[in-house]
C-alpha positions in Angstrom: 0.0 0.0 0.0 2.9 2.4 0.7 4.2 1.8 -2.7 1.1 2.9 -4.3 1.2 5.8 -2.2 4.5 6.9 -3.0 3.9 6.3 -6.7 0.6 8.7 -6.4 2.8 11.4 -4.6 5.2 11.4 -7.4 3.0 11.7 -10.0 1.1 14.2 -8.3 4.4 15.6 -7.7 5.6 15.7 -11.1 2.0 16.7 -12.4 2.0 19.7 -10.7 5.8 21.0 -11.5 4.9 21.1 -15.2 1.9 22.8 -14.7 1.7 26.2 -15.9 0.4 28.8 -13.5 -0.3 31.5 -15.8 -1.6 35.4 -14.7 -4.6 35.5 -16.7 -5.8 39.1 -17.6 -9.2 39.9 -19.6 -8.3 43.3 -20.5 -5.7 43.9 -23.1 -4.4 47.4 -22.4 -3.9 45.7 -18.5 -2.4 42.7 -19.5 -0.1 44.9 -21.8 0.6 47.2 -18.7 1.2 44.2 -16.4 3.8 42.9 -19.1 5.6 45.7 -19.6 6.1 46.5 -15.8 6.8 42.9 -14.7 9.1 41.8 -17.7 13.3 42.8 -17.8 13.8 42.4 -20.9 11.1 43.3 -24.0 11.9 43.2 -27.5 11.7 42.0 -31.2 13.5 39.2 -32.2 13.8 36.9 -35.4 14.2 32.8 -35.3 17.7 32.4 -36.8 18.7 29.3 -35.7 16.4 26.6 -34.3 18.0 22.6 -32.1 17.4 19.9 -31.6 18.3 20.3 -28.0 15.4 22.0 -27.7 17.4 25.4 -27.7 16.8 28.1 -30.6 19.0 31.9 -31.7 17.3 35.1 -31.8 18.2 38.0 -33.6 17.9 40.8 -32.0 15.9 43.6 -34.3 14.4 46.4 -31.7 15.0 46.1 -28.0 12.0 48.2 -25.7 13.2 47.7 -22.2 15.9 46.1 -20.4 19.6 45.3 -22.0 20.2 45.6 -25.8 21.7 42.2 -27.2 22.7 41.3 -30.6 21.7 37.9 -30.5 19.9 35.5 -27.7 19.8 32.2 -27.2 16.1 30.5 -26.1 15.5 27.3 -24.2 12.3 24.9 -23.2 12.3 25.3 -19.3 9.1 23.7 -18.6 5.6 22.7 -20.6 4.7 26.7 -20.3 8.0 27.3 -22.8 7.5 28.0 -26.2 9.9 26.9 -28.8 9.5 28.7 -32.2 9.1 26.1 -35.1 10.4 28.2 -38.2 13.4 29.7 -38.9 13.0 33.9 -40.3 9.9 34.7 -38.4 9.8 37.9 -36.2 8.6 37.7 -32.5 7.7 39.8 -30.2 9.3 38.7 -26.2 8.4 39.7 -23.2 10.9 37.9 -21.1 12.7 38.2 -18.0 16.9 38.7 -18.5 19.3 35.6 -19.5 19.6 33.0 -16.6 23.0 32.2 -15.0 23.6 29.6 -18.2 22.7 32.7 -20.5 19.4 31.5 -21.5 16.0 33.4 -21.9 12.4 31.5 -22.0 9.6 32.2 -24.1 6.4 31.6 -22.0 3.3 30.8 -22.9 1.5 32.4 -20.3 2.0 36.9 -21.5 1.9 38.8 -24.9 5.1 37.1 -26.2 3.9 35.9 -30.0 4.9 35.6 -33.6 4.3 37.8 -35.9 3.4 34.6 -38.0 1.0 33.6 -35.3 -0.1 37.4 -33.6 -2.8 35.8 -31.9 -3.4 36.7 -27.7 -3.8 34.2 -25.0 -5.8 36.5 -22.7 -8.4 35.2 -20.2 -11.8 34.8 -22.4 -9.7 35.1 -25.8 -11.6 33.1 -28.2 -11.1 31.6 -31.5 -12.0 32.4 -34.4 -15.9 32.0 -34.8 -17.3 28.4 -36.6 -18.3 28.1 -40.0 -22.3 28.2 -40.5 -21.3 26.8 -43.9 -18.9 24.3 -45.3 -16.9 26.6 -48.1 -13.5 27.2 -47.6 -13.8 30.2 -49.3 -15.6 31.5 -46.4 -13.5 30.2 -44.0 -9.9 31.6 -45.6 -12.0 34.7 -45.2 -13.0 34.6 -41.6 -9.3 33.2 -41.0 -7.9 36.3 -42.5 -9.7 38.8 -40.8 -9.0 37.0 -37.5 -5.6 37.1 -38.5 -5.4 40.6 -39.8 -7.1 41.9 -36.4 -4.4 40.0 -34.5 -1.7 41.7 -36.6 -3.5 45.2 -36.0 -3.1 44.6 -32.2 0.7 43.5 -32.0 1.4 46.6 -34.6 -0.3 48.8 -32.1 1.3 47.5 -29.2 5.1 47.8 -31.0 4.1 52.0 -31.6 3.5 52.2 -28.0 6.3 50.6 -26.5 8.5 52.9 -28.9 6.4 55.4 -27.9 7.1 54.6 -24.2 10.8 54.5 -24.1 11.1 51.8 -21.3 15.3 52.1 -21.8 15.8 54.5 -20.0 
């Protein structure tokens, strides 16, 4: 009986480390405040180099807040980290500075997204509304305009934080 216990504990144990424990915010412009005050380091950087270790490069393009790099190197810390999948596209980070091995984590949980992929993951974001028909004319259309109101949002959110000047 004790082993069965100890094998529950662990799992419940284990279960719970790679859970992610995510601030949800409803409201963008809060959840974009709460970012930009609780992150170090906020920029835009391009996938230039992606491992199989699990590790991928940034590029550096526009730093924010925090120190300016030239390049960074990403890793997958837990089931909350997200590792880019294509080399060349641009992302926007909201991250905290390098660890003590030099490595930054991309979290799931915050306004750190693609520019491929610009969509939020805010409490009570949803996705794109179903089909009431079966053409997939329709739905590139409703896929687009999803898309493109996505893009409108991160564009808007770079031109404040230039506007902002979080270097100081």
């Amino acid at each position: 009986m004790a082993k069965i216990g100890f094998i529950i504990s662990l799992y419940l144990c284990l279960f719970l480390k790679s859970y992610c424990d995510c601030k949800w915010i409803e409201n963008l412009s809060e959840a974009q405040e709460f970012h930009r005050n609780n992150s170090k380091l906020i920029f835009i950087g391009e996938v230039v180099e992606l491992n199989d270790d699990n590790t991928f490069k940034l590029k550096i393009v526009e730093t924010f807040k925090g120190t300016e790099y030239d390049f960074l190197i990403g890793n997958v810390t837990s089931s909350c980290s997200i590792k880019p999948s294509e080399i060349g596209i641009k992302w926007l980070c909201y991250v905290d500075e390098p660890d003590s091995n030099g490595f930054i984590s991309l979290l799931d949980c915050g306004l750190t997204r693609s520019f491929k992929e610009p969509s939020l993951m805010l409490k009570g974001s949803v996705a794109p509304p179903p089909l009431k028909t079966n053409s997939e004319l329709e739905l590139k259309i409703i896929s687009t305009e999803y898309y493109l109101k996505n893009l409108r949002i991160l564009n808007d959110e770079i031109e404040q934080l230039r506007k902002l000047n979080l270097k100081k």
